[in-house]
py3Dmol code that shows the C-alpha trace and the ligand (Angstrom):
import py3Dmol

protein = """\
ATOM      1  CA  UNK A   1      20.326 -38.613  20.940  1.00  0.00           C
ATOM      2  CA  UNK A   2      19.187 -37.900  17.355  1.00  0.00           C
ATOM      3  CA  UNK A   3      15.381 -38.141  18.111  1.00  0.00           C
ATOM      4  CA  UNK A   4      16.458 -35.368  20.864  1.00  0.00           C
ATOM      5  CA  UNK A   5      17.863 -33.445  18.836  1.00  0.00           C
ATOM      6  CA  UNK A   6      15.211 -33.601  16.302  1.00  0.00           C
ATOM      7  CA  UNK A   7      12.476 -32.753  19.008  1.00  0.00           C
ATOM      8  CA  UNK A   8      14.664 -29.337  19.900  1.00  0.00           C
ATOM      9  CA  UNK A   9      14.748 -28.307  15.715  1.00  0.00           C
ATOM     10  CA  UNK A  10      10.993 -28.428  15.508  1.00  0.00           C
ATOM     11  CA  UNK A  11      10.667 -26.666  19.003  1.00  0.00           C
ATOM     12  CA  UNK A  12      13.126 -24.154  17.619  1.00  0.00           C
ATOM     13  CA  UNK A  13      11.515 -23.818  14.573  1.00  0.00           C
ATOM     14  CA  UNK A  14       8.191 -23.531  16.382  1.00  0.00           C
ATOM     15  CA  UNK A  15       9.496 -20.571  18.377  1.00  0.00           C
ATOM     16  CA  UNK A  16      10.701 -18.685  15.423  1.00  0.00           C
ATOM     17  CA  UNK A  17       7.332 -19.043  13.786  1.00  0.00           C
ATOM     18  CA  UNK A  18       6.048 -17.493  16.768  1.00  0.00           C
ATOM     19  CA  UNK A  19       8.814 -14.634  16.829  1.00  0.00           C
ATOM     20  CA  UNK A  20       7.980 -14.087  13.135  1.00  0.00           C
ATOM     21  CA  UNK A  21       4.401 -13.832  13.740  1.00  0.00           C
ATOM     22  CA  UNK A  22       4.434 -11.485  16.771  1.00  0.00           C
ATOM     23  CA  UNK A  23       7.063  -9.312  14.753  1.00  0.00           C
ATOM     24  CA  UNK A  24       4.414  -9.653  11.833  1.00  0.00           C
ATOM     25  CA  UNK A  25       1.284  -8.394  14.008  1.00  0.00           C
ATOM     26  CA  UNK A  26       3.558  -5.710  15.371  1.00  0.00           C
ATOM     27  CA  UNK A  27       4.319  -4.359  12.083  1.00  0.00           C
ATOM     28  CA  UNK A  28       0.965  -4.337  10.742  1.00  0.00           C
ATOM     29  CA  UNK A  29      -0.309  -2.193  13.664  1.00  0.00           C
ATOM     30  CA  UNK A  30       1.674   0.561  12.134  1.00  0.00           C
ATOM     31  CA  UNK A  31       0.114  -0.011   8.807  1.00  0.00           C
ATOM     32  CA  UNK A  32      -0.782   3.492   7.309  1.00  0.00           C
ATOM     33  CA  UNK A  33      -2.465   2.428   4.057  1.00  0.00           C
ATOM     34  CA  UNK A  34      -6.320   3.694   3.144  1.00  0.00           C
ATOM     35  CA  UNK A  35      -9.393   1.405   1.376  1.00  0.00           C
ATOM     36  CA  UNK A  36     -10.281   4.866   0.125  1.00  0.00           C
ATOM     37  CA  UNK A  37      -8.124   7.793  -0.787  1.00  0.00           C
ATOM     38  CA  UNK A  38     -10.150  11.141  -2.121  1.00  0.00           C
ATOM     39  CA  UNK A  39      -8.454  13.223  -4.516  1.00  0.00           C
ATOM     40  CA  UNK A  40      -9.479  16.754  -4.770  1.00  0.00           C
ATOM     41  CA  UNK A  41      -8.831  17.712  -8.830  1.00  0.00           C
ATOM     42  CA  UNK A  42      -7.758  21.352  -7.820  1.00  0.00           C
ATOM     43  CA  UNK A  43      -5.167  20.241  -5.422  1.00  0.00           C
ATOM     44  CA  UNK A  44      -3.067  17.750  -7.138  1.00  0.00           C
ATOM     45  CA  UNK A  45       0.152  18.319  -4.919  1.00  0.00           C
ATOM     46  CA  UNK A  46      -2.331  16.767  -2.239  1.00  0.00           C
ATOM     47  CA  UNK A  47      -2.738  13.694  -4.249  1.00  0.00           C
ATOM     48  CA  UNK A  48       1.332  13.643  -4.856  1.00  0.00           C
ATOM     49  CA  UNK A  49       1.844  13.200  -1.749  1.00  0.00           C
ATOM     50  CA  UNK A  50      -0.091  10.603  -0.691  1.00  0.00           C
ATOM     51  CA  UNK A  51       1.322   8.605  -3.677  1.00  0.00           C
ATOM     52  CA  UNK A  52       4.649   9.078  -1.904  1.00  0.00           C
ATOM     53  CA  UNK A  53       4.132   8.242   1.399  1.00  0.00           C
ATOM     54  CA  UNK A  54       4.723   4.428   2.558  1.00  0.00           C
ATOM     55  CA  UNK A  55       3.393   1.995   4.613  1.00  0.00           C
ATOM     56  CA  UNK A  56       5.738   1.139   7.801  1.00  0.00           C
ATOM     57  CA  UNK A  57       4.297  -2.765   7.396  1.00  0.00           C
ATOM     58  CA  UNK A  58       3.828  -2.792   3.747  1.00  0.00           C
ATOM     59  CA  UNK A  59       6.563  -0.501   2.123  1.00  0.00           C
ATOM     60  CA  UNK A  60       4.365   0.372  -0.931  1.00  0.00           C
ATOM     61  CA  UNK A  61       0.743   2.370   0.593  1.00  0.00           C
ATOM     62  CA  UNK A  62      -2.257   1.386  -0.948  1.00  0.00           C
ATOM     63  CA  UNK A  63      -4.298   3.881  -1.677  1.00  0.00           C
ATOM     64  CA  UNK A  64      -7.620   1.416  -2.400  1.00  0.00           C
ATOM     65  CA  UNK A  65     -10.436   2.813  -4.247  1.00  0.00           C
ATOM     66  CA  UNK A  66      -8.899   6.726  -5.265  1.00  0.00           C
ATOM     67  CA  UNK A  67     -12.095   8.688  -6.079  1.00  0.00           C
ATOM     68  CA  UNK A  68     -11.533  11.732  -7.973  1.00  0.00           C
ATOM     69  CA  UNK A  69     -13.394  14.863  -6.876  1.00  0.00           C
ATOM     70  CA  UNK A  70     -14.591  18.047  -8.509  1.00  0.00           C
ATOM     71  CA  UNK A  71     -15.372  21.485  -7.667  1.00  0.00           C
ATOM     72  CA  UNK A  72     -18.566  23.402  -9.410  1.00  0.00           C
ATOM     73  CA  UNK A  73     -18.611  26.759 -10.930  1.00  0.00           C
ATOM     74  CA  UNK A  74     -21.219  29.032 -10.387  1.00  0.00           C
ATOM     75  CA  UNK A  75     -23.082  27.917 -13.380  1.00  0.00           C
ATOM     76  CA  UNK A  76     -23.510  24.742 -11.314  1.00  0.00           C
ATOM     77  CA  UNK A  77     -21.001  22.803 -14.497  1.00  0.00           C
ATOM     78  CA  UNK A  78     -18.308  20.271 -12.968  1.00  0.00           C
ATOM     79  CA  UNK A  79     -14.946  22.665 -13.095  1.00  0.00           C
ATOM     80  CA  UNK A  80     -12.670  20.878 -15.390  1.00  0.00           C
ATOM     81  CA  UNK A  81      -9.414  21.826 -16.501  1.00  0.00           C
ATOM     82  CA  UNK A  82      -7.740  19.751 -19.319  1.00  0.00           C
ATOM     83  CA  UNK A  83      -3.783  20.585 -17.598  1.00  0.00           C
ATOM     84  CA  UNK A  84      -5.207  19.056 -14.324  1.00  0.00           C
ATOM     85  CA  UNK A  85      -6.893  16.221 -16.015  1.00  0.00           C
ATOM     86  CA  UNK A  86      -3.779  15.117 -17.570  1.00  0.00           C
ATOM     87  CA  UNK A  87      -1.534  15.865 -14.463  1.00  0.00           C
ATOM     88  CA  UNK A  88      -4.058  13.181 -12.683  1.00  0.00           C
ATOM     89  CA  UNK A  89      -3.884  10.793 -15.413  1.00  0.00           C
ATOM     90  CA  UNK A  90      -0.364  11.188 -15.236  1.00  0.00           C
ATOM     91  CA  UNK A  91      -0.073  10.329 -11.523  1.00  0.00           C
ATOM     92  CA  UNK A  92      -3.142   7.482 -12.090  1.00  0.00           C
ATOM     93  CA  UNK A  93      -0.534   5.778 -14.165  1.00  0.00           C
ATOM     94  CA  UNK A  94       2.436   6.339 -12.145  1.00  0.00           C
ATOM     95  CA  UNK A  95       0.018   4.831  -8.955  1.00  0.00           C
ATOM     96  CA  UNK A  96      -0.836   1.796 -11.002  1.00  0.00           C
ATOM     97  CA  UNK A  97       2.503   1.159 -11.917  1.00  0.00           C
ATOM     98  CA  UNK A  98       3.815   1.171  -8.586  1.00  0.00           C
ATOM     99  CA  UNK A  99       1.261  -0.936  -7.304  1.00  0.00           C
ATOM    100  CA  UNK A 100       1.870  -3.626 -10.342  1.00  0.00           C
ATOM    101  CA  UNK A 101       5.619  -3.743  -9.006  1.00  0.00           C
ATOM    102  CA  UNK A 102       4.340  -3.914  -5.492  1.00  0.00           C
ATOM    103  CA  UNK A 103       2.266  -6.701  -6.705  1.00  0.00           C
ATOM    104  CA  UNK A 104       4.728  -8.156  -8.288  1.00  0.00           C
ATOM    105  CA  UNK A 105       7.299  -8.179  -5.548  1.00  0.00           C
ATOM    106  CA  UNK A 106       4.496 -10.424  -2.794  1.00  0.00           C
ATOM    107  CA  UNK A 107       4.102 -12.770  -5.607  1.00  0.00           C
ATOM    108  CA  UNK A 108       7.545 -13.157  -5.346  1.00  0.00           C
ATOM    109  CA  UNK A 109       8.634 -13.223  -1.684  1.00  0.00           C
ATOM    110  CA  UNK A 110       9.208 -16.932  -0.212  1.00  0.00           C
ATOM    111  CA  UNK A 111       6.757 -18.087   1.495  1.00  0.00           C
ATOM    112  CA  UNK A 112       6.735 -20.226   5.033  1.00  0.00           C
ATOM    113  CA  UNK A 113       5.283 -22.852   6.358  1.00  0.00           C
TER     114      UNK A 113
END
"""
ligand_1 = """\
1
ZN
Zn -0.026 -0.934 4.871
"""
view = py3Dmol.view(width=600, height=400)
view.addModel(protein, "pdb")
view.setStyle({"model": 0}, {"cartoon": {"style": "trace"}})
view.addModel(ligand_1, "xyz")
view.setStyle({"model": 1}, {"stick": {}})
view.zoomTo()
view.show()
């Protein structure tokens, strides 16, 4: 009776893994986040808003490697503007510190065998 019983628990447990797993794939197939994100300097509200969107399977959206682009003025010089630079540096830091917690909060989750 008890060896049984035993033998259902791991086939249980065994089919839960499974559910888990499918429910796991299924999620990530709606994953939204980017290995490269291109931020235009004169459109900042464009880079705002990526930082707010999230990832269905992840919650947080990585944004991987966020390159930073610039416009030229007619003088062929890289248009810079020292407001915009710090509204970017701003939001760098903001990023970062999101993804830290993010970080932070895997590192923490249970994890199963
Ligand atoms: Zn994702």
């Amino acid at each position: 009776m008890f060896g049984t019983l035993s033998s259902l628990n791991r086939r249980l447990d065994k089919l839960e893994q499974e559910l888990a797993d499918r429910a796991w794939r299924a999620k990530l197939g709606t994953c939204n986040c980017s290995y490269v994100t291109i931020a235009d300097s004169a459109r900042p509200e464009e880079f705002e808003a990526e930082m707010t969107l999230r990832c269905p399977a992840h919650g947080f959206r990585h944004l991987g490697i966020i390159k930073r682009v610039f416009s030229y003025k007619p003088d062929h010089n890289v248009r810079r503007d020292s407001q915009l630079d710090r509204k970017f540096a701003e939001m760098m830091a903001t990023y970062n510190a999101r993804l830290d917690q993010a970080n932070r909060e895997v590192a923490h989750e249970p994890r199963e065998n």
